[in-house]
C-alpha positions as CSV (number, residue, x, y, z in Angstrom):
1,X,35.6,1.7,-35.9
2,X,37.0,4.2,-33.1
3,X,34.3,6.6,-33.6
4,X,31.8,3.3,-33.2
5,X,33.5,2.3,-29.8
6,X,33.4,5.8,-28.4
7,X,29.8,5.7,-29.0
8,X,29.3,3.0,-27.0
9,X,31.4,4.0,-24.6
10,X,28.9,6.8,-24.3
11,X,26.0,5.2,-24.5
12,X,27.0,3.1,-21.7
13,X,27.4,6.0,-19.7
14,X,24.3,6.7,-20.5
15,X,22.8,3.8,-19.6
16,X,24.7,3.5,-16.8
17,X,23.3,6.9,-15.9
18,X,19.5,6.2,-16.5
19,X,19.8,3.4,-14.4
20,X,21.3,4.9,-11.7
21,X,18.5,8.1,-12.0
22,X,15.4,5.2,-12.1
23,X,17.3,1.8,-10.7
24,X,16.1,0.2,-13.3
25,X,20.0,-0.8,-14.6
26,X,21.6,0.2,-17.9
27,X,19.8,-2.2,-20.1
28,X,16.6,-0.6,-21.0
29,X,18.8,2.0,-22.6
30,X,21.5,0.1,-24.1
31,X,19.5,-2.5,-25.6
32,X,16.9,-0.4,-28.3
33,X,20.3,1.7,-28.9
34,X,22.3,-0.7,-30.2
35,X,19.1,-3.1,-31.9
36,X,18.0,0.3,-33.6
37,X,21.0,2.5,-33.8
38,X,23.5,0.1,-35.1
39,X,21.0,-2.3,-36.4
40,X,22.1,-5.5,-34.4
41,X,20.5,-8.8,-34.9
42,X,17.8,-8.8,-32.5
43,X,19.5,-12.2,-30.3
44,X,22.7,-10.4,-30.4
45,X,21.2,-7.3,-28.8
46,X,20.1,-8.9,-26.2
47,X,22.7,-11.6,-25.6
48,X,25.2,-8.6,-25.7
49,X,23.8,-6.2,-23.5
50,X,23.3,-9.0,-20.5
51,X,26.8,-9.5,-20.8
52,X,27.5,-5.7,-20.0
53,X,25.1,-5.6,-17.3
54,X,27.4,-8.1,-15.4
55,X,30.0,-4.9,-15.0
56,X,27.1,-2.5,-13.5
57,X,25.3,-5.5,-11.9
58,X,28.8,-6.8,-10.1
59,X,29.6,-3.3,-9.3
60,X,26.4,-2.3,-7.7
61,X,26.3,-5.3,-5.5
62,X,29.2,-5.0,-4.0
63,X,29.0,-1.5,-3.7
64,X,25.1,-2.0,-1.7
65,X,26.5,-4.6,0.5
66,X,29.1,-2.2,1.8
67,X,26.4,0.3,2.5
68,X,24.2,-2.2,4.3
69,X,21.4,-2.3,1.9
70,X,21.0,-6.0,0.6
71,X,18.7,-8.7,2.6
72,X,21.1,-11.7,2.4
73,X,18.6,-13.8,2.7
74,X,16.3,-12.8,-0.1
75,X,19.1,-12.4,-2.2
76,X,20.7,-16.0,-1.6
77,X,16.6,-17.2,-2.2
78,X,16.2,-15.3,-5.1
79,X,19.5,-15.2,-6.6
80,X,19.8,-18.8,-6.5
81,X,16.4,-19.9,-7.7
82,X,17.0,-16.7,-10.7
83,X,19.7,-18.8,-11.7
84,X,17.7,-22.1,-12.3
85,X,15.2,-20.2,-13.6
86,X,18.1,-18.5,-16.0
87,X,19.3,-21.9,-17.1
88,X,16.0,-22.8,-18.6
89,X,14.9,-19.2,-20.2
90,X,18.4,-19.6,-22.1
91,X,17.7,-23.0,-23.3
92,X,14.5,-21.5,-24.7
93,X,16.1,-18.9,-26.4
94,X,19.0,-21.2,-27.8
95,X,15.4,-22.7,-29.7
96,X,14.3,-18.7,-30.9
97,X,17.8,-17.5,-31.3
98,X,17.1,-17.6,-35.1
99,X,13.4,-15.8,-35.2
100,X,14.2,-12.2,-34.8
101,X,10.6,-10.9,-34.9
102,X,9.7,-12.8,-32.0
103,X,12.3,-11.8,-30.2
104,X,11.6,-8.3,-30.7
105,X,8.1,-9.0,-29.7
106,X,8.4,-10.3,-26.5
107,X,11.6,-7.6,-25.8
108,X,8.5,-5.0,-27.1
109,X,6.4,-6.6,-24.6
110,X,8.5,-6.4,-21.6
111,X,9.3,-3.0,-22.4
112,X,5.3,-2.1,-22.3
113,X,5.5,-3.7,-18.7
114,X,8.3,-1.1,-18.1
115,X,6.5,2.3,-19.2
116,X,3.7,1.1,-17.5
117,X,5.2,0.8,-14.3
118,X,7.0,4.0,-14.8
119,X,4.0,6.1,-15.3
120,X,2.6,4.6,-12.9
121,X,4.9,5.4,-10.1
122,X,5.6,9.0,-11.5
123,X,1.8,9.5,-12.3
124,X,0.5,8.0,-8.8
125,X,2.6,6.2,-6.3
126,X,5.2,9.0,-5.7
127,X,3.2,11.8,-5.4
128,X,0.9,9.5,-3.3
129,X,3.8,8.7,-1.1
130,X,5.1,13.0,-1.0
131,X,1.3,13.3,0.7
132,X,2.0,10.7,3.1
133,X,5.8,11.7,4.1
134,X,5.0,13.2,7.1
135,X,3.2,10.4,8.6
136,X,4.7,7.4,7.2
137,X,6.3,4.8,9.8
138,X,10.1,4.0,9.7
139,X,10.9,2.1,6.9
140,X,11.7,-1.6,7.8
141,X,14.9,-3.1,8.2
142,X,14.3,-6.4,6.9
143,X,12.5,-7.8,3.8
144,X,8.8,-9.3,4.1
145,X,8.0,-12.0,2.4
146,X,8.0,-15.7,2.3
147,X,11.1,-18.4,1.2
148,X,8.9,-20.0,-1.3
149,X,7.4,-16.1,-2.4
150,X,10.9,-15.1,-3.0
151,X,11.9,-18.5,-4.0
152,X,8.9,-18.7,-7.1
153,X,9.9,-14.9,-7.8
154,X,13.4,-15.6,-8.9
155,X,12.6,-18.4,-11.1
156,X,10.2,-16.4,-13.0
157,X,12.2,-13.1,-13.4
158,X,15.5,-15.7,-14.2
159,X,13.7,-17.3,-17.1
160,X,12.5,-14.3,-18.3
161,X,16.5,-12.7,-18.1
162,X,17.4,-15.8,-20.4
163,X,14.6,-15.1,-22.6
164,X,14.9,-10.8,-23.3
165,X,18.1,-10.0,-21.1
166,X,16.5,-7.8,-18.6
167,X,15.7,-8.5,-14.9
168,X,17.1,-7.0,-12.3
169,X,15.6,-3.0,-11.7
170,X,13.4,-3.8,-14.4
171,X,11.6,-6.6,-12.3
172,X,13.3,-7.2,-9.2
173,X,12.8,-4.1,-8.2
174,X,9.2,-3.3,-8.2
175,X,8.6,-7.0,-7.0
176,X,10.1,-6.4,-3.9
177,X,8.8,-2.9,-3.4
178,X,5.1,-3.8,-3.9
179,X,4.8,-7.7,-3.7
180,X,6.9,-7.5,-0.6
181,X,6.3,-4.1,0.6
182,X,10.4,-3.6,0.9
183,X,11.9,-0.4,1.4
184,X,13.1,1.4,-1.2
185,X,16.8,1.2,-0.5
186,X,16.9,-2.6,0.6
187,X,14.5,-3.6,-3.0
188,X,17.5,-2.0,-4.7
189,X,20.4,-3.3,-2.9
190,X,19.0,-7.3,-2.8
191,X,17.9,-6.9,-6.5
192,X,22.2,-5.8,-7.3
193,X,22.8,-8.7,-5.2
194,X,20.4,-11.2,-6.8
195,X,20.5,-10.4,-10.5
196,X,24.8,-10.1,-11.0
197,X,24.3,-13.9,-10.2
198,X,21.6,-13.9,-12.9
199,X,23.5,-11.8,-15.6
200,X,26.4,-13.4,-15.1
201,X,25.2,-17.1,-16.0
202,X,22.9,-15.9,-18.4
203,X,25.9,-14.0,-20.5
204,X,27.5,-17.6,-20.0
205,X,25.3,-19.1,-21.8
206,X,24.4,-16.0,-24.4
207,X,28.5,-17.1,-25.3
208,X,28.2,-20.5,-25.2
209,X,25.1,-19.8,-28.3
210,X,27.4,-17.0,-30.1
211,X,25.0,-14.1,-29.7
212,X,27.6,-11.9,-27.9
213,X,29.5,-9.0,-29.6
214,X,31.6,-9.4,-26.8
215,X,34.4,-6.1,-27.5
216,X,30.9,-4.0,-27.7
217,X,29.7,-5.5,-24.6
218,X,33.1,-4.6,-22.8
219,X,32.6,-1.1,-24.2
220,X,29.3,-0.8,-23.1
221,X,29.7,-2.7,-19.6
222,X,32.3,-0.5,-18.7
223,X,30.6,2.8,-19.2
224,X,27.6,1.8,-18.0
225,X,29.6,1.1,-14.5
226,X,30.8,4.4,-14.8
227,X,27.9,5.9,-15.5
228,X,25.5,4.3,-12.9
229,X,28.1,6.0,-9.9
230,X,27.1,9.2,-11.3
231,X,23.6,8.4,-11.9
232,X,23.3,7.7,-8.1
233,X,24.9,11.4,-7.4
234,X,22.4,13.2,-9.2
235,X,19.0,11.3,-8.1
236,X,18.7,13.8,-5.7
237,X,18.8,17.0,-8.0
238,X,15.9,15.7,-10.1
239,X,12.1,15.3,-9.2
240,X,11.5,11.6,-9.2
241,X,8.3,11.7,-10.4
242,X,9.1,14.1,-13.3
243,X,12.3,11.8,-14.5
244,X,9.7,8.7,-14.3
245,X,6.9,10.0,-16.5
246,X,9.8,11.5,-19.3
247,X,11.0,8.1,-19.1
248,X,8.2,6.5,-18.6
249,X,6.7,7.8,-22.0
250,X,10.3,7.0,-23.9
251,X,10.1,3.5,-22.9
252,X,6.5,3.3,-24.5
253,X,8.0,4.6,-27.3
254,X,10.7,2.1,-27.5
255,X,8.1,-0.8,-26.9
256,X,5.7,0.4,-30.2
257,X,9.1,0.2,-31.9
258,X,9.4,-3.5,-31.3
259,X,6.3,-4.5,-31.5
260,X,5.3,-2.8,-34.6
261,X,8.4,-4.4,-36.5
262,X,6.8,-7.8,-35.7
263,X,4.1,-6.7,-38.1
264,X,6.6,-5.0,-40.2
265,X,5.9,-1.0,-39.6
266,X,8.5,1.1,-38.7
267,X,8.4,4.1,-36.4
Protein backbone atom coordinates (compact mmCIF):
# COMPACT_ATOMS: atom_id res chain seq x y z
CA UNK A 1 0.00 0.00 0.00
CA UNK A 2 3.05 2.47 0.80
CA UNK A 3 5.02 1.44 -2.08
CA UNK A 4 1.47 2.11 -4.20
CA UNK A 5 1.20 5.73 -2.77
CA UNK A 6 4.82 6.57 -3.33
CA UNK A 7 4.19 5.69 -6.89
CA UNK A 8 1.75 8.01 -7.29
CA UNK A 9 3.41 10.45 -5.53
CA UNK A 10 5.91 10.02 -8.35
CA UNK A 11 3.90 9.88 -11.01
CA UNK A 12 2.39 12.99 -10.12
CA UNK A 13 5.59 14.54 -10.27
CA UNK A 14 5.75 13.38 -13.30
CA UNK A 15 2.88 14.62 -14.58
CA UNK A 16 3.21 17.56 -12.92
CA UNK A 17 6.52 17.83 -14.79
CA UNK A 18 5.31 17.07 -18.39
CA UNK A 19 2.81 19.58 -17.97
CA UNK A 20 4.92 22.14 -16.93
CA UNK A 21 7.61 21.03 -20.08
CA UNK A 22 4.45 21.20 -22.80
CA UNK A 23 1.52 23.21 -20.71
CA UNK A 24 -0.62 20.81 -21.46
CA UNK A 25 -1.26 20.06 -17.38
CA UNK A 26 -0.60 16.81 -15.48
CA UNK A 27 -3.45 14.84 -16.79
CA UNK A 28 -2.45 13.45 -20.06
CA UNK A 29 0.12 11.64 -17.99
CA UNK A 30 -1.63 10.71 -14.96
CA UNK A 31 -4.65 9.42 -16.50
CA UNK A 32 -3.29 6.22 -19.05
CA UNK A 33 -0.82 5.65 -15.81
CA UNK A 34 -3.17 4.89 -13.43
CA UNK A 35 -6.14 3.25 -16.20
CA UNK A 36 -3.20 0.96 -17.45
CA UNK A 37 -0.74 0.72 -14.76
CA UNK A 38 -2.99 0.06 -11.88
CA UNK A 39 -5.82 -1.04 -13.97
CA UNK A 40 -8.55 1.43 -12.71
CA UNK A 41 -12.03 1.37 -13.90
CA UNK A 42 -11.99 3.48 -16.76
CA UNK A 43 -14.85 6.36 -15.00
CA UNK A 44 -12.71 6.28 -11.99
CA UNK A 45 -9.56 7.22 -13.93
CA UNK A 46 -10.94 9.92 -15.15
CA UNK A 47 -13.16 11.12 -12.31
CA UNK A 48 -9.93 10.75 -10.19
CA UNK A 49 -7.44 12.45 -12.08
CA UNK A 50 -9.73 15.83 -12.57
CA UNK A 51 -9.86 15.90 -9.00
CA UNK A 52 -5.99 16.16 -8.83
CA UNK A 53 -5.79 18.62 -11.51
CA UNK A 54 -7.63 21.03 -9.16
CA UNK A 55 -4.11 21.10 -6.90
CA UNK A 56 -1.90 21.95 -10.27
CA UNK A 57 -4.83 23.92 -11.85
CA UNK A 58 -5.42 26.12 -8.47
CA UNK A 59 -1.73 26.45 -8.07
CA UNK A 60 -0.91 27.62 -11.54
CA UNK A 61 -3.57 30.25 -11.54
CA UNK A 62 -2.68 31.94 -8.89
CA UNK A 63 0.77 31.63 -9.45
CA UNK A 64 0.04 33.36 -13.49
CA UNK A 65 -2.05 36.03 -11.98
CA UNK A 66 0.84 37.19 -9.89
CA UNK A 67 3.13 37.28 -12.84
CA UNK A 68 0.58 39.28 -14.92
CA UNK A 69 -0.19 36.65 -17.44
CA UNK A 70 -4.07 35.92 -17.29
CA UNK A 71 -6.66 38.12 -19.53
CA UNK A 72 -9.33 38.56 -16.76
CA UNK A 73 -11.69 39.04 -19.03
CA UNK A 74 -11.40 35.84 -21.13
CA UNK A 75 -10.99 34.02 -18.18
CA UNK A 76 -14.18 35.30 -16.34
CA UNK A 77 -16.04 34.52 -20.16
CA UNK A 78 -14.62 31.29 -20.51
CA UNK A 79 -14.33 30.15 -17.04
CA UNK A 80 -17.80 30.79 -16.42
CA UNK A 81 -19.46 29.50 -19.53
CA UNK A 82 -16.72 26.16 -19.00
CA UNK A 83 -18.55 25.68 -15.96
CA UNK A 84 -22.12 25.44 -17.49
CA UNK A 85 -20.81 23.66 -20.04
CA UNK A 86 -19.07 21.26 -17.12
CA UNK A 87 -22.46 20.85 -15.41
CA UNK A 88 -23.93 19.22 -18.48
CA UNK A 89 -20.80 16.94 -19.79
CA UNK A 90 -20.99 15.47 -16.11
CA UNK A 91 -24.66 14.79 -16.24
CA UNK A 92 -23.73 12.92 -19.51
CA UNK A 93 -21.22 10.96 -17.95
CA UNK A 94 -23.35 10.12 -14.73
CA UNK A 95 -25.53 8.24 -17.93
CA UNK A 96 -21.95 6.28 -19.37
CA UNK A 97 -20.34 6.04 -15.97
CA UNK A 98 -21.09 2.25 -16.26
CA UNK A 99 -19.79 1.60 -20.14
CA UNK A 100 -16.09 1.48 -19.78
CA UNK A 101 -15.27 0.89 -23.41
CA UNK A 102 -16.87 3.92 -24.45
CA UNK A 103 -15.30 5.80 -22.16
CA UNK A 104 -12.06 4.65 -23.19
CA UNK A 105 -12.98 5.48 -26.67
CA UNK A 106 -13.78 8.80 -26.51
CA UNK A 107 -10.61 9.33 -23.71
CA UNK A 108 -8.60 7.41 -26.91
CA UNK A 109 -10.08 9.93 -29.16
CA UNK A 110 -9.25 13.09 -27.33
CA UNK A 111 -5.90 11.77 -26.90
CA UNK A 112 -5.50 11.38 -30.89
CA UNK A 113 -6.52 15.26 -30.88
CA UNK A 114 -3.54 15.64 -28.49
CA UNK A 115 -0.58 13.85 -30.53
CA UNK A 116 -1.86 15.53 -33.36
CA UNK A 117 -1.52 18.87 -32.13
CA UNK A 118 1.83 17.99 -30.67
CA UNK A 119 3.36 16.88 -33.86
CA UNK A 120 2.13 19.35 -35.33
CA UNK A 121 3.58 22.17 -33.39
CA UNK A 122 7.01 20.36 -32.93
CA UNK A 123 6.92 19.18 -36.65
CA UNK A 124 5.75 22.72 -38.16
CA UNK A 125 4.62 25.61 -36.14
CA UNK A 126 7.84 25.96 -33.96
CA UNK A 127 10.39 25.69 -36.31
CA UNK A 128 8.12 27.95 -38.49
CA UNK A 129 8.04 30.47 -35.73
CA UNK A 130 12.36 29.96 -34.93
CA UNK A 131 12.45 31.30 -38.89
CA UNK A 132 10.36 34.15 -38.18
CA UNK A 133 11.95 35.30 -34.64
CA UNK A 134 13.77 37.90 -35.91
CA UNK A 135 11.01 39.63 -37.58
CA UNK A 136 8.01 38.89 -35.53
CA UNK A 137 6.10 41.96 -33.94
CA UNK A 138 5.80 42.38 -30.15
CA UNK A 139 3.58 39.97 -28.88
CA UNK A 140 0.20 41.48 -27.79
CA UNK A 141 -0.85 42.35 -24.49
CA UNK A 142 -4.30 41.62 -24.52
CA UNK A 143 -6.44 38.61 -25.89
CA UNK A 144 -8.26 38.85 -29.40
CA UNK A 145 -11.33 37.50 -29.75
CA UNK A 146 -14.93 37.97 -29.31
CA UNK A 147 -17.32 37.63 -25.80
CA UNK A 148 -19.59 35.21 -27.58
CA UNK A 149 -16.10 33.33 -29.38
CA UNK A 150 -14.73 32.94 -25.96
CA UNK A 151 -18.13 32.56 -24.50
CA UNK A 152 -19.15 29.24 -27.13
CA UNK A 153 -15.37 28.08 -26.52
CA UNK A 154 -15.76 27.43 -22.79
CA UNK A 155 -18.98 25.66 -23.04
CA UNK A 156 -17.58 23.25 -25.47
CA UNK A 157 -14.17 22.51 -23.77
CA UNK A 158 -16.46 22.38 -20.23
CA UNK A 159 -18.58 19.66 -21.51
CA UNK A 160 -16.01 17.83 -22.88
CA UNK A 161 -13.91 18.16 -19.16
CA UNK A 162 -17.19 16.45 -17.61
CA UNK A 163 -17.12 13.93 -20.24
CA UNK A 164 -12.98 12.66 -20.37
CA UNK A 165 -11.48 14.97 -17.50
CA UNK A 166 -9.19 16.88 -19.65
CA UNK A 167 -9.45 20.55 -20.72
CA UNK A 168 -7.34 23.06 -19.74
CA UNK A 169 -3.58 22.90 -21.73
CA UNK A 170 -5.02 20.18 -23.58
CA UNK A 171 -7.64 22.54 -25.26
CA UNK A 172 -7.62 25.80 -23.79
CA UNK A 173 -4.45 26.21 -24.78
CA UNK A 174 -4.13 25.78 -28.35
CA UNK A 175 -7.62 27.51 -28.67
CA UNK A 176 -6.46 30.58 -27.62
CA UNK A 177 -3.13 30.49 -29.35
CA UNK A 178 -4.54 29.75 -32.78
CA UNK A 179 -8.35 30.59 -32.75
CA UNK A 180 -7.40 33.76 -31.01
CA UNK A 181 -3.97 34.32 -32.11
CA UNK A 182 -2.98 34.88 -28.09
CA UNK A 183 0.48 35.01 -26.98
CA UNK A 184 1.96 32.30 -25.81
CA UNK A 185 2.31 33.33 -22.16
CA UNK A 186 -1.18 35.03 -21.79
CA UNK A 187 -3.04 31.48 -23.60
CA UNK A 188 -1.33 29.81 -20.66
CA UNK A 189 -1.95 32.00 -17.83
CA UNK A 190 -6.02 32.56 -18.83
CA UNK A 191 -6.36 28.76 -19.60
CA UNK A 192 -4.83 28.15 -15.40
CA UNK A 193 -7.35 30.74 -14.62
CA UNK A 194 -10.25 29.38 -16.56
CA UNK A 195 -10.02 25.66 -16.25
CA UNK A 196 -9.32 25.44 -11.95
CA UNK A 197 -13.00 26.78 -12.12
CA UNK A 198 -13.73 23.86 -14.53
CA UNK A 199 -11.80 21.06 -12.56
CA UNK A 200 -12.95 22.11 -9.57
CA UNK A 201 -16.85 21.62 -10.23
CA UNK A 202 -16.25 18.94 -12.47
CA UNK A 203 -14.40 16.81 -9.49
CA UNK A 204 -17.60 17.96 -7.50
CA UNK A 205 -19.64 16.23 -9.38
CA UNK A 206 -17.09 13.19 -10.32
CA UNK A 207 -17.76 12.76 -6.00
CA UNK A 208 -21.14 13.35 -5.97
CA UNK A 209 -21.29 9.92 -8.82
CA UNK A 210 -18.54 7.97 -6.70
CA UNK A 211 -15.94 7.65 -9.36
CA UNK A 212 -13.20 9.30 -7.25
CA UNK A 213 -10.30 7.34 -5.48
CA UNK A 214 -10.03 10.34 -3.64
CA UNK A 215 -6.54 9.38 -1.15
CA UNK A 216 -4.96 8.53 -4.83
CA UNK A 217 -6.10 11.79 -6.17
CA UNK A 218 -4.55 13.70 -3.07
CA UNK A 219 -1.42 11.69 -3.88
CA UNK A 220 -1.35 12.42 -7.23
CA UNK A 221 -2.70 16.27 -7.04
CA UNK A 222 -0.05 17.01 -4.78
CA UNK A 223 2.86 15.87 -6.76
CA UNK A 224 1.74 16.91 -9.74
CA UNK A 225 1.76 20.65 -8.00
CA UNK A 226 5.14 19.92 -7.22
CA UNK A 227 6.17 18.78 -10.12
CA UNK A 228 4.64 21.41 -12.57
CA UNK A 229 7.10 24.28 -10.52
CA UNK A 230 9.84 22.28 -11.74
CA UNK A 231 8.56 21.53 -15.02
CA UNK A 232 8.38 25.38 -15.69
CA UNK A 233 12.38 25.64 -14.60
CA UNK A 234 13.52 23.34 -17.06
CA UNK A 235 11.41 24.45 -20.26
CA UNK A 236 14.20 26.42 -21.16
CA UNK A 237 17.05 23.64 -21.15
CA UNK A 238 15.05 21.56 -23.69
CA UNK A 239 14.31 22.12 -27.46
CA UNK A 240 10.61 22.71 -27.59
CA UNK A 241 10.16 21.18 -30.71
CA UNK A 242 12.23 18.09 -29.91
CA UNK A 243 10.13 17.56 -26.35
CA UNK A 244 6.78 18.01 -28.61
CA UNK A 245 7.45 15.32 -31.30
CA UNK A 246 8.85 12.66 -28.24
CA UNK A 247 5.67 13.49 -26.77
CA UNK A 248 3.85 13.94 -29.38
CA UNK A 249 4.40 10.33 -30.67
CA UNK A 250 3.88 8.89 -26.79
CA UNK A 251 0.54 10.34 -26.76
CA UNK A 252 -0.34 8.55 -30.09
CA UNK A 253 0.65 5.71 -28.44
CA UNK A 254 -1.48 6.14 -25.46
CA UNK A 255 -4.54 6.89 -27.82
CA UNK A 256 -4.18 3.34 -29.98
CA UNK A 257 -4.15 1.89 -26.39
CA UNK A 258 -7.63 3.11 -25.81
CA UNK A 259 -9.04 2.85 -28.74
CA UNK A 260 -7.95 -0.54 -29.56
CA UNK A 261 -9.47 -1.94 -26.17
CA UNK A 262 -12.85 -0.76 -27.43
CA UNK A 263 -12.45 -3.47 -29.94
CA UNK A 264 -10.77 -5.64 -27.46
CA UNK A 265 -6.87 -5.77 -28.69
CA UNK A 266 -4.38 -4.95 -26.47
CA UNK A 267 -1.10 -3.21 -27.11
Amino acid sequence: MVVSFLIYFIVGILGGIVGGLLGTGGCALMMPVIRFGYHFNPAIAVGTTLTAVVFTAGSGAIQHIRMGNVHKETAYLTGYSGVLGVIIGSIVFAFIKDYGKLIDLIIGIAFILVSVRMLYEGLIVIPAQARMAAVQSPPLAEMPGTPVSKTILGSVIGFMTGIVGLGGGYALVPSYLYLFKAPMKLAIGTSMASFVWMALVGSIFKLAEQVVNIPVAITLGVGAAIGAVYGAKLVAKFKPATLKILFGAIFLYVSLKYILIYFGITI
